[in-house]
C-alpha positions in Angstrom: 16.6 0.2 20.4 19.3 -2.1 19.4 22.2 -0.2 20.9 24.0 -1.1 23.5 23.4 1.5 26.4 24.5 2.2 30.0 21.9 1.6 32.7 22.9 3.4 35.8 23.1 1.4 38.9 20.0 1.7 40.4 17.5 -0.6 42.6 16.5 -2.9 41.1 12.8 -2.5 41.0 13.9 0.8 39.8 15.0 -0.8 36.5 12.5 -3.3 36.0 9.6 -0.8 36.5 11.4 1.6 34.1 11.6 -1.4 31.3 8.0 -2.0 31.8 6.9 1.0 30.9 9.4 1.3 27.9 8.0 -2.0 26.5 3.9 -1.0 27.9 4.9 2.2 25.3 6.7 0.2 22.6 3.6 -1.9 21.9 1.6 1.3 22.1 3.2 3.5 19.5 3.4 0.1 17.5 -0.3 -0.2 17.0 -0.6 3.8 17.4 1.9 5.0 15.3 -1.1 6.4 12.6 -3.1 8.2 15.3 -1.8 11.9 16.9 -0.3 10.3 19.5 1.6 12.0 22.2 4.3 11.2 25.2 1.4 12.8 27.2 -1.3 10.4 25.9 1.0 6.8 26.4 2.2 8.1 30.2 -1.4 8.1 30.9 -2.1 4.8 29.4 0.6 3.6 31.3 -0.3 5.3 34.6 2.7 6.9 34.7 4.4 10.5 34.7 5.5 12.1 31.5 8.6 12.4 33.3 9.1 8.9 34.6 8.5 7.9 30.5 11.3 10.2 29.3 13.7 8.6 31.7 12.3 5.3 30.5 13.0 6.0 27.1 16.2 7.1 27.5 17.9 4.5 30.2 15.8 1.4 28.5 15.6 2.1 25.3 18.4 4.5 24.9 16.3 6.9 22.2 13.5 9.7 22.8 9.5 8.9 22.4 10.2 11.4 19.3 12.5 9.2 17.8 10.9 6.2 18.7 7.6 7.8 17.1 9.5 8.9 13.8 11.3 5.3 13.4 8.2 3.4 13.3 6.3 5.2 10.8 9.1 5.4 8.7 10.0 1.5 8.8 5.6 1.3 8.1 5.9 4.0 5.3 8.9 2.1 3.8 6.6 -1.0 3.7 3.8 0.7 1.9 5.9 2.7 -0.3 7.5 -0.5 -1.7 3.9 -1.9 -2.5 3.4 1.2 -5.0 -0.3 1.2 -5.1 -0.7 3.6 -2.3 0.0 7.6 -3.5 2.6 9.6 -1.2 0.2 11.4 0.2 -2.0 8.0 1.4 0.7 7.1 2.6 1.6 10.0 4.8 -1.9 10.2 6.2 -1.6 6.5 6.9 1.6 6.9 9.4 0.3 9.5 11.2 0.8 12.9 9.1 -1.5 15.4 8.6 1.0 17.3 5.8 2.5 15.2 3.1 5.7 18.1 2.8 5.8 17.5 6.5 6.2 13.7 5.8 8.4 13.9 2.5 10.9 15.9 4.8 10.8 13.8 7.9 11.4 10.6 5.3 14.1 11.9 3.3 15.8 12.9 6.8 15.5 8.8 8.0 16.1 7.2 4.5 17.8 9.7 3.0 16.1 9.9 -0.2 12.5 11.3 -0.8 9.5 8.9 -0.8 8.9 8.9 -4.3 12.7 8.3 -5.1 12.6 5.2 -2.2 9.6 3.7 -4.3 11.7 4.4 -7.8 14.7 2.4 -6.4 12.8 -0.5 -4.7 10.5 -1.2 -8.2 13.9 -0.7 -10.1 15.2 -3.6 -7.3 12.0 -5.2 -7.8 12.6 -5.7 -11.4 16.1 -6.5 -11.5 15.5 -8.8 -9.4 11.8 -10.3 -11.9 14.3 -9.6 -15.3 17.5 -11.9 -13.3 14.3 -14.6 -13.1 13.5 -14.7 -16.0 16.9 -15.6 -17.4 17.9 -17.7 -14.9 14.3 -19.6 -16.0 15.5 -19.3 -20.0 18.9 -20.3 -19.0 17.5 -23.8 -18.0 
């Protein structure tokens, strides 16, 4: 979504009815990201085709509902993996997966490292960062 992307020249109410639905299903999938939610399920929220949501997707927002779907709850995962007092597996059920393999796989595909690595690096951020406090407190 913050690519640059080619809108074909179209009319014009075209274009605006095709970035109304995008941003109706953005704000969906943001508050339904943990649910089983599908591109069937937001077109009919949005009274629209499954079809017409695709095309929205991809001229508007230049990405697929998929990979709209699987950025969110990765960026929300992220968020509670760096808080460490959820479990990997509470925090796959809490962004929308069933299986936690099924979620370790999908987040080491976006982050590139597994889930419980991600939290190992941000708490060995987190204290770097609490141990260059404290000196820079003793220092003074």
């Amino acid at each position: 979504m913050g690519r640059t992307h080619y809108v074909p020249t179209q009319r014009p109410n075209t274009v605006q009815h095709r970035t109304s639905l995008f941003h109706d299903a953005v704000a969906i999938v943001e508050q339904d990201y943990a649910t089983d939610i599908s591109l069937d399920d937001i077109a009919r929220r949005v009274a629209s085709s499954r079809r017409q949501l695709q095309r929205s997707y991809a001229e508007i927002g230049g990405t697929t509902f998929r990979e709209h779907l699987t950025r969110v709850r990765m960026q929300r995962a992220a968020e509670l993996l760096a808080h460490r007092s959820l479990t990997v597996r509470e925090v796959a059920h809490r962004v929308g997966y069933r299986q936690p393999a099924q979620f370790a796989k999908a987040f080491r595909r976006h982050q590139g490292v597994a889930p419980s690595a991600f939290r190992s690096g941000v708490a060995g951020r987190r204290l770097s960062s609490a141990a260059l406090d404290d000196r820079l407190a003793h220092a003074a």
